[in-house]
Residue frames as a rotation matrix with the C-alpha (Angstrom) as fourth column:
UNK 1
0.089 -0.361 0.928 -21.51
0.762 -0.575 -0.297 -33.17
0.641 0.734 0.224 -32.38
UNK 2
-0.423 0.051 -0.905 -20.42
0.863 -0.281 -0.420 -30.33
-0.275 -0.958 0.075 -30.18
UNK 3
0.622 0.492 -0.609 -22.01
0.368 -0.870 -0.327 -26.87
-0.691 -0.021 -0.723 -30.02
UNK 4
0.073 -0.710 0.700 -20.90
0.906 -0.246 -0.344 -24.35
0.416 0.660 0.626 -32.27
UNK 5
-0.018 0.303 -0.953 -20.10
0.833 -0.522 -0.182 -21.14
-0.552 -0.797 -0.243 -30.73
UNK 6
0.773 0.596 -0.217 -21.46
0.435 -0.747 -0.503 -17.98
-0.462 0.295 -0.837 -31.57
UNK 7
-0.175 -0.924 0.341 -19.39
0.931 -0.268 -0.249 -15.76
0.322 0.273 0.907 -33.88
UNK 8
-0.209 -0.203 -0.957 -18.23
0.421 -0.902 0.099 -12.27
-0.882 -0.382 0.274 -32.65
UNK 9
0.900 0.175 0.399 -19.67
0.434 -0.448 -0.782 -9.57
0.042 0.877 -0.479 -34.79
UNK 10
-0.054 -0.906 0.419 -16.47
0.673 -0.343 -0.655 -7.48
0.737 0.247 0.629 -35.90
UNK 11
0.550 0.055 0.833 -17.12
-0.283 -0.926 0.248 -4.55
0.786 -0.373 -0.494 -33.46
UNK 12
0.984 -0.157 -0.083 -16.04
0.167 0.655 0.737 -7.06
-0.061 -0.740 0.670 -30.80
UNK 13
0.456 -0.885 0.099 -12.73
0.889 0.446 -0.107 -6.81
0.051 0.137 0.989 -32.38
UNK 14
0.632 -0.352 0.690 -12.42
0.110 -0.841 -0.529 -3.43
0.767 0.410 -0.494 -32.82
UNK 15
-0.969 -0.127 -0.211 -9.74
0.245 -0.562 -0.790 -1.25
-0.018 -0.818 0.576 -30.05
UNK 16
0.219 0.964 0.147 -11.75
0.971 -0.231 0.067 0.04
0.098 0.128 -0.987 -27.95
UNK 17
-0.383 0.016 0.924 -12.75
0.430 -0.882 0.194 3.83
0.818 0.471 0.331 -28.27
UNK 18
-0.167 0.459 -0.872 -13.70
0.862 -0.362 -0.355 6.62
-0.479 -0.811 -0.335 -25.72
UNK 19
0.435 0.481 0.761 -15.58
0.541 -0.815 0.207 9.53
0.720 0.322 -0.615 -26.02
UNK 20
-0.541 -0.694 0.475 -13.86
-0.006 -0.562 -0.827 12.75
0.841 -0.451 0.299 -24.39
UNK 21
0.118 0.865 0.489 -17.16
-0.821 -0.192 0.538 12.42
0.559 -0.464 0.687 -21.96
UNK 22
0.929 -0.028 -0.370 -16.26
0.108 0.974 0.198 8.66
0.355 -0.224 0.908 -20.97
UNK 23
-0.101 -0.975 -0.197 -12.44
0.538 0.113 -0.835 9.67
0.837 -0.190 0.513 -19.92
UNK 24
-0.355 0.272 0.894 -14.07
-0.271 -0.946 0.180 12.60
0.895 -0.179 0.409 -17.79
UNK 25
0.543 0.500 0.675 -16.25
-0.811 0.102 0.577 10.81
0.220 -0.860 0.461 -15.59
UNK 26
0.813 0.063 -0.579 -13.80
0.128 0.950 0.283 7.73
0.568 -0.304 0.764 -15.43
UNK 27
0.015 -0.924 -0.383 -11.14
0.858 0.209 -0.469 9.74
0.513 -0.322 0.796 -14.22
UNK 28
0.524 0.799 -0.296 -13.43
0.811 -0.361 0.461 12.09
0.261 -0.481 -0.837 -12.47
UNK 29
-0.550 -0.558 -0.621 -12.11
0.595 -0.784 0.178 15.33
-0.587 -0.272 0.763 -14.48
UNK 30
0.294 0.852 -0.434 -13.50
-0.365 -0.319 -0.874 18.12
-0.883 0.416 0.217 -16.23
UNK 31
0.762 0.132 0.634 -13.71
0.626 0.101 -0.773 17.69
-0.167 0.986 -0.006 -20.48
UNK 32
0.961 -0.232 0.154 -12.13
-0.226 -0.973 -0.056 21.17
0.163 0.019 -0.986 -20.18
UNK 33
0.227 -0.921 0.316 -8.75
-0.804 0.005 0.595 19.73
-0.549 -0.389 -0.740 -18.56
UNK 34
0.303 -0.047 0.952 -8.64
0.438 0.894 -0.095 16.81
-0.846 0.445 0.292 -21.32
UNK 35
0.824 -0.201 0.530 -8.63
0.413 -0.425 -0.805 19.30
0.387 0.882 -0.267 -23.89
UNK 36
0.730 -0.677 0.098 -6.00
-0.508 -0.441 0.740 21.05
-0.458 -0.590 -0.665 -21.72
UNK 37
0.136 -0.676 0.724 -3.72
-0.188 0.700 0.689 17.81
-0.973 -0.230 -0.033 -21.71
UNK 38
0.449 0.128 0.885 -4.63
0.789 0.408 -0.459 17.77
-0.420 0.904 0.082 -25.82
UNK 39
0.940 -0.323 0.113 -3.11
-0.071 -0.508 -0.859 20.94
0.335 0.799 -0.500 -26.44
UNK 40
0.626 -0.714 0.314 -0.23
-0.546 -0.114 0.830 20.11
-0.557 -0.691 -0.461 -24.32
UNK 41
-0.044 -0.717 -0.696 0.88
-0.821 0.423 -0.384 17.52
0.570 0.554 -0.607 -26.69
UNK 42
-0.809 -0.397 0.434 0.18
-0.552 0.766 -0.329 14.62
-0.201 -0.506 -0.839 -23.97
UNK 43
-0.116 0.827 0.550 -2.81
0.133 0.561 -0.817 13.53
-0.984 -0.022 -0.175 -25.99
UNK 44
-0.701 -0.032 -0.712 -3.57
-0.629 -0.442 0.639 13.28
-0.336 0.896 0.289 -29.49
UNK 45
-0.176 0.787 0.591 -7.12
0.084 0.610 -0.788 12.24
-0.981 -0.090 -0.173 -30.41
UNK 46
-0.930 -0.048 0.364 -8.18
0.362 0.044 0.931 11.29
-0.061 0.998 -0.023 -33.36
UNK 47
-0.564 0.790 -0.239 -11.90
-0.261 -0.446 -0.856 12.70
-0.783 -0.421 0.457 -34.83
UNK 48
-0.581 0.667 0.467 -14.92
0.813 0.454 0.364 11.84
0.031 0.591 -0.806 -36.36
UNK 49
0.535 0.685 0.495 -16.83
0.456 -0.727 0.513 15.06
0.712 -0.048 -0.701 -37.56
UNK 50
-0.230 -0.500 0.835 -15.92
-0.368 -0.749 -0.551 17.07
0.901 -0.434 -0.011 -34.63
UNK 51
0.961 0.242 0.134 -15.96
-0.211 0.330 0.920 14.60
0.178 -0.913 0.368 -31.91
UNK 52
-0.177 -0.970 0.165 -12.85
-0.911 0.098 -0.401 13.63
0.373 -0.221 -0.901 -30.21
UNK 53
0.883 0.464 -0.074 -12.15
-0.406 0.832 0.377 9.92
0.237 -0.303 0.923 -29.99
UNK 54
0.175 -0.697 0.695 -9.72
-0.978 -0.204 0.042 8.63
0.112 -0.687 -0.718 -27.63
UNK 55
-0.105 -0.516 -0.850 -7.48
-0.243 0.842 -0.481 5.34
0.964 0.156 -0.214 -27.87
UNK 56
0.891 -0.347 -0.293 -6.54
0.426 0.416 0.803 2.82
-0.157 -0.841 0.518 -25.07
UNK 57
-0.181 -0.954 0.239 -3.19
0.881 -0.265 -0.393 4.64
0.438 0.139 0.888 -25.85
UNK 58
-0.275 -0.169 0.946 -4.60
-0.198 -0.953 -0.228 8.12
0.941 -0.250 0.229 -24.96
UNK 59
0.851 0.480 0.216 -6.47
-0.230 -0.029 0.973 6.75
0.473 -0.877 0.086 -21.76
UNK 60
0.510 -0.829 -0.231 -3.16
0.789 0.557 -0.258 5.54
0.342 -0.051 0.938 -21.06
UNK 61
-0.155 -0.846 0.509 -1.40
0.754 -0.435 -0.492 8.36
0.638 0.308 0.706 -21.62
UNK 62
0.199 0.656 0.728 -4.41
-0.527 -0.555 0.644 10.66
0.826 -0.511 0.236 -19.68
UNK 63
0.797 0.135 -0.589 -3.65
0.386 0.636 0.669 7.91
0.465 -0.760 0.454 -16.64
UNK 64
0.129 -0.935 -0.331 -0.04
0.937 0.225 -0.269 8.08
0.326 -0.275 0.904 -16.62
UNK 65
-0.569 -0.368 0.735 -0.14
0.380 -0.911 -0.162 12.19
0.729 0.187 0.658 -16.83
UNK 66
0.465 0.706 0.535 -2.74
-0.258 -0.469 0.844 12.39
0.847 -0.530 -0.036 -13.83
UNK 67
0.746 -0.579 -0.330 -0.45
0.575 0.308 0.758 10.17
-0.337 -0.755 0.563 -11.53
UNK 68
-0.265 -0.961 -0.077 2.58
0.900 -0.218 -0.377 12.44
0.345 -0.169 0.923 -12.42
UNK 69
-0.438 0.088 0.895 0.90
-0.507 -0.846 -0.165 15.89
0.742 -0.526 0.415 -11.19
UNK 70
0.855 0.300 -0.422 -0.11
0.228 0.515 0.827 13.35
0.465 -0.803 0.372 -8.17
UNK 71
0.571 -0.637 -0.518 3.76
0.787 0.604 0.124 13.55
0.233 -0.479 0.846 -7.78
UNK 72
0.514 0.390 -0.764 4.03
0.177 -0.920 -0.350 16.72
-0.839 0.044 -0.542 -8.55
UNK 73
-0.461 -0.577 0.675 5.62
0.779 0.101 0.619 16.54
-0.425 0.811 0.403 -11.84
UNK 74
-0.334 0.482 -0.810 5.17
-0.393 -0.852 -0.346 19.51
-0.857 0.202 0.474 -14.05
UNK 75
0.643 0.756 -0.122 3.55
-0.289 0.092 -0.953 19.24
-0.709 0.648 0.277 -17.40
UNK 76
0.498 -0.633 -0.593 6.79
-0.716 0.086 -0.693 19.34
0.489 0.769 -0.410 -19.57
UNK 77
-0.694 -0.498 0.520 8.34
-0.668 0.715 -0.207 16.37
-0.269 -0.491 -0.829 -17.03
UNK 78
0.038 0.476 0.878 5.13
-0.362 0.826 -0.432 14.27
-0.931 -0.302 0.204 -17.22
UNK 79
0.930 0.099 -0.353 5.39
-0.364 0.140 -0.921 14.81
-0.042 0.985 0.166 -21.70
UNK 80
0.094 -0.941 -0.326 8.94
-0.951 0.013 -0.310 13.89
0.296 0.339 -0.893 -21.68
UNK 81
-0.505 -0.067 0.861 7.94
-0.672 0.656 -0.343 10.96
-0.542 -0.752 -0.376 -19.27
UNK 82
-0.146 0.356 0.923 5.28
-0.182 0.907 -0.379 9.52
-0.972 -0.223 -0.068 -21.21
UNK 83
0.917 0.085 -0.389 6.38
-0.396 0.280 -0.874 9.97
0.034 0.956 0.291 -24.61
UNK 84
-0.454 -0.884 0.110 9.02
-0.879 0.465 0.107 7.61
-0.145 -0.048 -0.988 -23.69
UNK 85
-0.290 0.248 0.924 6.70
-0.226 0.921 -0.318 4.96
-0.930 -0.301 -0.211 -23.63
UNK 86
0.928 0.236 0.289 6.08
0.237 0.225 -0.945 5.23
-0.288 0.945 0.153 -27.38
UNK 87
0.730 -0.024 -0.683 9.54
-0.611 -0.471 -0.636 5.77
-0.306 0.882 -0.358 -28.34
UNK 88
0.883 -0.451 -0.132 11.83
0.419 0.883 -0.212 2.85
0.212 0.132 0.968 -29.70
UNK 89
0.261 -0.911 0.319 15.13
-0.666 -0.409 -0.624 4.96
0.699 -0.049 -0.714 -28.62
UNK 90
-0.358 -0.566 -0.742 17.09
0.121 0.760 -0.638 3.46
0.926 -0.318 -0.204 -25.46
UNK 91
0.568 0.806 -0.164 15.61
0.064 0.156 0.986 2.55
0.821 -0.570 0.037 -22.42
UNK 92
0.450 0.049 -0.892 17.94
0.814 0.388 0.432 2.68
0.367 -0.920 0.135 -20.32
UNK 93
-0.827 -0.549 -0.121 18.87
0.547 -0.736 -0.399 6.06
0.130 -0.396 0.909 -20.63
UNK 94
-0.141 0.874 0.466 15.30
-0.189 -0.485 0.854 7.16
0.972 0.033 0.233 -20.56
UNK 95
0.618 0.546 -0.566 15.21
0.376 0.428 0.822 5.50
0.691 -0.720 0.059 -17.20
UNK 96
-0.406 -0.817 -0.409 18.14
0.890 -0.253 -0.379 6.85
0.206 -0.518 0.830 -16.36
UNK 97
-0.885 0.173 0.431 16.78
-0.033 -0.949 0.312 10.23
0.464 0.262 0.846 -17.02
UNK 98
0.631 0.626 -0.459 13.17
-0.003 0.593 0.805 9.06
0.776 -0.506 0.376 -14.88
UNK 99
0.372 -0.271 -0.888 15.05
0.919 0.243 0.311 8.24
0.131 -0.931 0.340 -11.77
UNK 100
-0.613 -0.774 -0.161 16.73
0.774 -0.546 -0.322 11.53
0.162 -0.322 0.933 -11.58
UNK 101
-0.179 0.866 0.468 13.07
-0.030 -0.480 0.877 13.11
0.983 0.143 0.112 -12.11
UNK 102
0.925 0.104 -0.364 11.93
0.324 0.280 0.904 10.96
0.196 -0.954 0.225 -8.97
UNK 103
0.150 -0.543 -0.826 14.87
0.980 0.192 0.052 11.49
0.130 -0.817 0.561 -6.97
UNK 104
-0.691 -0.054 0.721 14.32
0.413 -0.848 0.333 15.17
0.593 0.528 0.608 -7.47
UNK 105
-0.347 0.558 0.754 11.28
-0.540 -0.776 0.326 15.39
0.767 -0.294 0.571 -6.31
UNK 106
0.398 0.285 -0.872 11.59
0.574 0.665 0.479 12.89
0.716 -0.691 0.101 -3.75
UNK 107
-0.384 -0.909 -0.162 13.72
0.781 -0.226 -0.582 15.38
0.492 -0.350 0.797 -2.17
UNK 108
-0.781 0.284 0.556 11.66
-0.049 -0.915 0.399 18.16
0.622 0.285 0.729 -2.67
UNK 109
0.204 0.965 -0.162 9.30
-0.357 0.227 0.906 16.25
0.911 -0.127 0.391 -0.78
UNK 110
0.433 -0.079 -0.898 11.17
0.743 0.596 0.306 15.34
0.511 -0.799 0.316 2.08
UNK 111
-0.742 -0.453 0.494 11.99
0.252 -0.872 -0.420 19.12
0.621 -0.187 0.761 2.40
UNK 112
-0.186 0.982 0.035 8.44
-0.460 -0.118 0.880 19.87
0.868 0.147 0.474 2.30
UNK 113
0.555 0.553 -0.621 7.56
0.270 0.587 0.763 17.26
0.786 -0.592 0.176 4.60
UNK 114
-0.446 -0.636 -0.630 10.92
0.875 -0.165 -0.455 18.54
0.185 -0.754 0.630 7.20
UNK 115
-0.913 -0.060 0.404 9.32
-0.021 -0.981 -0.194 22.24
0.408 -0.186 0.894 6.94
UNK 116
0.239 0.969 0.067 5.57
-0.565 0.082 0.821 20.83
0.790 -0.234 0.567 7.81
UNK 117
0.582 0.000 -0.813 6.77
0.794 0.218 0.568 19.00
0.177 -0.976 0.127 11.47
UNK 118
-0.718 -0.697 0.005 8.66
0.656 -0.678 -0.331 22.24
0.234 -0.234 0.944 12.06
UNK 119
-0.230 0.884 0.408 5.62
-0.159 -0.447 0.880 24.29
0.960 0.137 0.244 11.15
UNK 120
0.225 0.756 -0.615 3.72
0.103 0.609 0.786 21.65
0.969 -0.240 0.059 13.50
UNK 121
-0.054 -0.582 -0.811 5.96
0.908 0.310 -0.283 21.77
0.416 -0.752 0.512 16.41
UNK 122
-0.954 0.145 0.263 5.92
-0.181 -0.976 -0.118 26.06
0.240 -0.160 0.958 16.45
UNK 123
-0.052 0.949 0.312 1.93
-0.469 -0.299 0.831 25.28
0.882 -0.103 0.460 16.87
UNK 124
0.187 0.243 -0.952 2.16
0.662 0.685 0.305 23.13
0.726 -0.687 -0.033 19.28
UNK 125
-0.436 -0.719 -0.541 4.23
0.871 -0.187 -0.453 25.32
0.225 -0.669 0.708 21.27
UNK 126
-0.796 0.336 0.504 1.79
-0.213 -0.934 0.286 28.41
0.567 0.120 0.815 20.57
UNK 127
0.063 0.957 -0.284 -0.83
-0.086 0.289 0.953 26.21
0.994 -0.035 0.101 21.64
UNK 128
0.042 -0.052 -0.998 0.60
0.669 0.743 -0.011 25.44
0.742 -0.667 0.066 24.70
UNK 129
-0.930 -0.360 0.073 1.62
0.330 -0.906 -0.265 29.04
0.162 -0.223 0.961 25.50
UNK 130
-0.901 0.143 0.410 -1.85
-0.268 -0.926 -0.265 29.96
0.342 -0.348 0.873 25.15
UNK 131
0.201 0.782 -0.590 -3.58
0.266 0.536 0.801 27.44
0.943 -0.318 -0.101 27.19
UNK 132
-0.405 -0.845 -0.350 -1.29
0.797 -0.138 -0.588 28.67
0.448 -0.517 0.729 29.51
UNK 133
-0.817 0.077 0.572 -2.13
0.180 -0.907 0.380 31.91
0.548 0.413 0.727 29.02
UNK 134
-0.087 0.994 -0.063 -6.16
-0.085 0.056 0.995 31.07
0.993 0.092 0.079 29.26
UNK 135
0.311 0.211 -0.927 -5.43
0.474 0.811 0.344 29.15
0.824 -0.546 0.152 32.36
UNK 136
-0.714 -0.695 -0.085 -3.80
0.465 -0.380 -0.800 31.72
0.523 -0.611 0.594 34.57
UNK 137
-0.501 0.438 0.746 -6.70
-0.588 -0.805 0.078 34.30
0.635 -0.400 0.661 35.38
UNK 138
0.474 0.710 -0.521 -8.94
-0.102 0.632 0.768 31.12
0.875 -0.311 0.372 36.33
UNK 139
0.301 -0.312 -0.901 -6.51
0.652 0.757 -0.045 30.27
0.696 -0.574 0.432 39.15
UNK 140
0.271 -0.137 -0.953 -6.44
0.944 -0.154 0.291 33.40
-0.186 -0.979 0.088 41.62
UNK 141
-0.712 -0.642 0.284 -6.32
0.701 -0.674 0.233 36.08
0.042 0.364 0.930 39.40
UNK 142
-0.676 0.616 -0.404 -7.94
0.316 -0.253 -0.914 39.15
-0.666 -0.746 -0.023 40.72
UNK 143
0.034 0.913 0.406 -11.51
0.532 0.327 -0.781 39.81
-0.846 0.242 -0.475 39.75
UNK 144
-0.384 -0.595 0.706 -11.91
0.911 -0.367 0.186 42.23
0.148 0.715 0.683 36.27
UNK 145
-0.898 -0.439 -0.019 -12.14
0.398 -0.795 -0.458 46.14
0.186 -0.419 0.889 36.49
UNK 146
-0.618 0.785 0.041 -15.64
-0.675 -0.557 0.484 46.41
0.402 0.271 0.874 35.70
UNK 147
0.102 0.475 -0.874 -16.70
0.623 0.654 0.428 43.90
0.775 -0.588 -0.229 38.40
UNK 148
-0.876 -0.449 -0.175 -14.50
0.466 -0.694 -0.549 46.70
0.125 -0.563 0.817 40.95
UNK 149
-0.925 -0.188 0.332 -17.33
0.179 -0.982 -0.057 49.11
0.337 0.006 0.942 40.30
UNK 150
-0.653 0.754 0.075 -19.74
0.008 0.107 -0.994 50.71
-0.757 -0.649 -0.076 42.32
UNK 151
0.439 0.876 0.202 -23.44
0.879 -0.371 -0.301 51.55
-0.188 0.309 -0.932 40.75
UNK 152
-0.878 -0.056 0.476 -24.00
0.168 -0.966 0.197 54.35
0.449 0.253 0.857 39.16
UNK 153
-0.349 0.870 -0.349 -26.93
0.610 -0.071 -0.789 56.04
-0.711 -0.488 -0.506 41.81
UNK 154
-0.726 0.241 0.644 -29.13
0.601 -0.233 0.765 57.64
0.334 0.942 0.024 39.24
């Protein structure tokens, strides 16, 4: 006869649930910037008493909205971005409308990234100037004025 296996108590089945404390330290912000992202409109817990309990949909949503201010998306790009993933409208203009985001701020970013080796290059060139600089007196330059003088005979 073979084993029977245990049954799963129902909790097993449940979704799981997060506590605004459990999203915090797994995505190692404050509580304070969760509620943030809740009044934005890019979260909508539900509540028990006056806790806030958080779906695999909001941790989702709390993922997707930390990797767009990674990209720098703004707040009203990253809501427009990831309530797309809950609505049943067309997809390919939503993507259409997505790629022009990214190709936006891919740009912006390869500006960014043309004005920071510019930057870099002006330092270099300061730097070199004043090693330069440093490096002259050392090599035969005469002694300084207050070496010149005599004693004072007191």
């Amino acid at each position: 006869m073979p084993a029977s296996r245990p049954s799963r108590p129902p909790s097993d089945t449940a979704p799981r649930r997060y506590t605004i404390t459990e999203l915090a330290a797994e995505f190692d912000i404050t509580a304070r910037a969760i509620r943030f992202y809740e009044d934005m409109g890019l979260l909508a817990p539900q509540r028990q008493g006056r806790n806030r309990v958080y779906t695999q949909r909001d941790r989702t949503r709390l993922k997707l909205t930390l990797r767009g201010k990674r990209l720098g998306l703004s707040l009203q790009e990253i809501k427009q971005l990831v309530d797309m993933y809950d609505s049943p409208s067309d997809t390919a203009q939503q993507l259409a409308a997505f790629m022009a985001v990214l190709a936006e701020h891919r740009r912006q970013l390869e500006q960014q990234r043309e004005d920071i080796d510019v930057t870099l290059a002006e330092i270099a060139q300061h730097e070199a100037r004043c090693r330069s600089l440093l490096a002259a007196p050392a090599a035969g330059a005469p002694p300084a004025p207050a070496a010149r003088r005599k004693p004072a005979v007191v």
